[in-house]
N, C-alpha and C positions, 0 to 999 in steps of 0.2 A: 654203058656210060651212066654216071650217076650226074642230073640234075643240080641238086641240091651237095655242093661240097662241102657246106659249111656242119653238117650234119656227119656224124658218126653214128647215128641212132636207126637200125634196120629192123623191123622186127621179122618172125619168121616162122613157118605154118608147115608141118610135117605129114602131109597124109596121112590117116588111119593112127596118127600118136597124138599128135595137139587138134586145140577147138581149131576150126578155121576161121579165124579172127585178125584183120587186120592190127596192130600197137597191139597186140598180148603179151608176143615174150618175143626177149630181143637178143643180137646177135651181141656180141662182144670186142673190142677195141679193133672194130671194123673203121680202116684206114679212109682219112680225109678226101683219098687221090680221087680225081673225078674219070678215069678210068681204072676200073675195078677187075682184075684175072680172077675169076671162082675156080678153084679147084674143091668137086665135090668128091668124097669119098666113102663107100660101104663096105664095114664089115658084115660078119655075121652081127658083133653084138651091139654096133656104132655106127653112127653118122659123123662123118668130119668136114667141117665147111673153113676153107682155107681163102683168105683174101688178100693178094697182094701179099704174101707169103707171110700172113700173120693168121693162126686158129681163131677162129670167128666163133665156131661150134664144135664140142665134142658132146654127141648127143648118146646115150647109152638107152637104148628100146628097153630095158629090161627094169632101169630105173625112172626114165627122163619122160616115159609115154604120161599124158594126162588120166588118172583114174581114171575115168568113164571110157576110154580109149583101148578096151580091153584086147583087140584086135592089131594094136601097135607091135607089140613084140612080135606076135606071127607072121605078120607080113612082110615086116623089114627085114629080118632075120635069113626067110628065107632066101634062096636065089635069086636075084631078077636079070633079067639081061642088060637092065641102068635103072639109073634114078634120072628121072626131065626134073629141069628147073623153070620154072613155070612163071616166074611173076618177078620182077624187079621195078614193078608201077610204085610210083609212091614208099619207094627202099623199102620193099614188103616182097619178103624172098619166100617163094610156096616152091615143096618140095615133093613127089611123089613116086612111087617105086612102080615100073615096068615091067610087065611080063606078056614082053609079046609071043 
């Protein structure tokens, strides 16, 4: 559930690819509904973050990781057994890759 409806503005933190910084960088024509379905998705070379059946994020590791973040494409890339969604405090979606 999303709190605040009036808001379409999420932003969102990618383990091991972006700073971890709440308001850095934001999702896109993330729907008003105050119930929200995430479908999260991994490729090898993408992250896709689907909401209420609209692309929120198409995150490419090989372009989209932050410079300093040199560890981004290798991590994501490779296998994991999921990605946790970790945080929808304050429409602040944090995302990280699993390898239990």
């Amino acid at each position: 559930n999303c709190d605040n409806v009036d808001t379409s503005q999420w932003s969102y933190c990618i383990g091991d690819c972006t700073v971890i910084e709440w308001k850095k960088q934001f999702l896109h024509d993330v729907p008003h509904a105050k119930l929200k379905h995430w479908i999260i998705t991994k490729s090898s070379s993408h992250l896709k973050v689907v909401c209420n059946k609209v692309t929120v994020l198409h995150f490419n590791f090989s372009t989209d990781c932050d410079s300093d973040k040199r560890d981004g494409e290798r991590v994501w890339s490779r296998k994991a057994k999921s990605a946790e969604f970790l945080s929808n405090v304050n429409n602040w979606l944090l995302l990280r890759t699993v390898d239990y």
